[in-house]
GUNU-223985 format. One record per residue: residue number from 1; residue in one letter; x, y, z of N, C-alpha, C, O, CB in turn. Coordinates in steps of 0.02 Angstrom, whole numbers. Atoms other than C-alpha are relative to their C-alpha. Glycine has a CB too. Example, Ala and Ser with C-alpha at 12.3 -4.5 7.8 and 13.67 -1.06 7.14 Angstrom:
residues 2
@num: 1 | residuo: A | nX: 45 | nY: -59 | nZ: 0 | caX: 615 | caY: -225 | caZ: 390 | cX: 45 | cY: 60 | cZ: 0 | oX: 97 | oY: 59 | oZ: 33 | cbX: -50 | cbY: 1 | cbZ: 62
@num: 2 | residuo: S | nX: -42 | nY: -59 | nZ: -3 | caX: 684 | caY: -53 | caZ: 357 | cX: -39 | cY: 55 | cZ: 37 | oX: -14 | oY: 110 | oZ: 45 | cbX: 20 | cbY: 23 | cbZ: -71
***
This chain:
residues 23
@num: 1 | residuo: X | nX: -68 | nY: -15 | nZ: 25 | caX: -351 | caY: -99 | caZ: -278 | cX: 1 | cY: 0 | cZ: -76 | oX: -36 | oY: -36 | oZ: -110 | cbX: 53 | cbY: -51 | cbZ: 29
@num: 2 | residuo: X | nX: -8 | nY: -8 | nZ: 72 | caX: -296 | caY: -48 | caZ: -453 | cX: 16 | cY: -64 | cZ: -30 | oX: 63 | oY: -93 | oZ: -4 | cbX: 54 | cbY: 49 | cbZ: -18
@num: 3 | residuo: X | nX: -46 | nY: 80 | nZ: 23 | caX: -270 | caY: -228 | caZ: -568 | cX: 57 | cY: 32 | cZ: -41 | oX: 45 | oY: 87 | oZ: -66 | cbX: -51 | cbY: -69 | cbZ: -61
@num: 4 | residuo: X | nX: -64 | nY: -6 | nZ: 24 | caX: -97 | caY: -215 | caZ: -642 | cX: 43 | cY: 32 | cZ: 8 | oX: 86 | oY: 49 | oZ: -33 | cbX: 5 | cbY: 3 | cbZ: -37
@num: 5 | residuo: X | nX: -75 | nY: -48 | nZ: -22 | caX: 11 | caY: -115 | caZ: -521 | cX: 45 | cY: -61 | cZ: 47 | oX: 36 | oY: -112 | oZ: 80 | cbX: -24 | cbY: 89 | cbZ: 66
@num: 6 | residuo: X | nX: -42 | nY: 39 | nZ: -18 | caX: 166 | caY: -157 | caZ: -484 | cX: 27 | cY: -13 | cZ: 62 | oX: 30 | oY: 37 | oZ: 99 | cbX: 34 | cbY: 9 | cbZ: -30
@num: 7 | residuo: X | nX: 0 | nY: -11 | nZ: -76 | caX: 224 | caY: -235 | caZ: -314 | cX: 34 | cY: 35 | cZ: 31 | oX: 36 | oY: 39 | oZ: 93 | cbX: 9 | cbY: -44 | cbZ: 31
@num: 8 | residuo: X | nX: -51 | nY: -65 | nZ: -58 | caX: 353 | caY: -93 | caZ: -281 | cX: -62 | cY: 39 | cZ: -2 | oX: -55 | oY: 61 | oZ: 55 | cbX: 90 | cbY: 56 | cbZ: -37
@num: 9 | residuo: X | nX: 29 | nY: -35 | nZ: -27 | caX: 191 | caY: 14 | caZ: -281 | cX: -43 | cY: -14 | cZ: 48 | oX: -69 | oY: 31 | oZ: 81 | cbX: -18 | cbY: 23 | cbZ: -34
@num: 10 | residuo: X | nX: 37 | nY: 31 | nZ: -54 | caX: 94 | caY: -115 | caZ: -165 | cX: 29 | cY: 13 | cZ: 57 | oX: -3 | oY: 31 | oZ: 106 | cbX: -8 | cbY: -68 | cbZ: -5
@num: 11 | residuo: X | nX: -45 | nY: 3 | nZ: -67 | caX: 257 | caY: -115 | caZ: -40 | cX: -15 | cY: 67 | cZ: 48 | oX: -29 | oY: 72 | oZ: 108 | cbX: 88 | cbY: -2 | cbZ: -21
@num: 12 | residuo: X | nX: 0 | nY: -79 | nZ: -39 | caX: 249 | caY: 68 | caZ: 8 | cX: -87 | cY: -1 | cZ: 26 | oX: -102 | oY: 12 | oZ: 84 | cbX: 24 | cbY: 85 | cbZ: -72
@num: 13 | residuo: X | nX: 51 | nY: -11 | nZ: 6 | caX: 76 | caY: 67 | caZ: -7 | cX: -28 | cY: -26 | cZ: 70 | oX: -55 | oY: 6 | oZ: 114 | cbX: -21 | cbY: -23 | cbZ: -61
@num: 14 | residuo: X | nX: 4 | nY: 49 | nZ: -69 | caX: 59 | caY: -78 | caZ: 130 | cX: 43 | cY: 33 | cZ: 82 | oX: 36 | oY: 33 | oZ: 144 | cbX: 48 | cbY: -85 | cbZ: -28
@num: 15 | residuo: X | nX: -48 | nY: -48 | nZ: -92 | caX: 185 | caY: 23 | caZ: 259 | cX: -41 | cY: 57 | cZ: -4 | oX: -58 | oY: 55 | oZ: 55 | cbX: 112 | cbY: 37 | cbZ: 0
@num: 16 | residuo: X | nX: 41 | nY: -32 | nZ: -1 | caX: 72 | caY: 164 | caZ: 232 | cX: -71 | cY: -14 | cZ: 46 | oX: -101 | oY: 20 | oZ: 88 | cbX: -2 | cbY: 6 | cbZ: -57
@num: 17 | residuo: X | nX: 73 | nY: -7 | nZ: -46 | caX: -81 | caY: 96 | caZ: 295 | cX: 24 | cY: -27 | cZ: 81 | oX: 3 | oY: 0 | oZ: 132 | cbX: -77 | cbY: -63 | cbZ: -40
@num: 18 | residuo: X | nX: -41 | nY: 6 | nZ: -56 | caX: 35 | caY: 2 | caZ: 434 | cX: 43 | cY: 57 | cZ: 36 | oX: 62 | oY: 59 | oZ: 95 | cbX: 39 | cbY: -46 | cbZ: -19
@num: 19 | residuo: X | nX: -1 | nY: -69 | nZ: -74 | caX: 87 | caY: 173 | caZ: 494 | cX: -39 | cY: 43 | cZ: 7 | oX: -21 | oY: 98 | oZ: 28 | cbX: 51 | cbY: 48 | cbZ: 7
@num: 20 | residuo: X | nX: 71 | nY: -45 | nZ: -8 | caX: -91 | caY: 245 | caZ: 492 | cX: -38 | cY: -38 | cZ: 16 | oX: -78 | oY: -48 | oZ: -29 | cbX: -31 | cbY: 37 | cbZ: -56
@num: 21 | residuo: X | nX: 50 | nY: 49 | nZ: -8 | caX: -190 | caY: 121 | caZ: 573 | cX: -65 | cY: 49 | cZ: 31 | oX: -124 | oY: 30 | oZ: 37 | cbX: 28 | cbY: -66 | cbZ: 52
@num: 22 | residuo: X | nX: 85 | nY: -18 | nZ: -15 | caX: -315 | caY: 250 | caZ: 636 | cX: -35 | cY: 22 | cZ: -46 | oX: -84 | oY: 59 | oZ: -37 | cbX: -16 | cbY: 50 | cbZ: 48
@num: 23 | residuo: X | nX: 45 | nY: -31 | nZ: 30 | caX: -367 | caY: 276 | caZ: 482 | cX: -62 | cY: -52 | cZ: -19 | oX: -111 | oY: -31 | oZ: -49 | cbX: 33 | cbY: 32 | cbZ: -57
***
């Protein structure tokens, strides 16, 4: 992961892979 992003770009980021788990 990138160091110094911010956690509104972690949040989305995290439901992303939680609605693509076959990836």
């Amino acid at each position: 992961m990138m160091s110094g992003t911010p956690n509104l770009d972690i949040q989305p980021f995290k439901k992303d892979l939680a609605t693509v788990p076959e990836n």
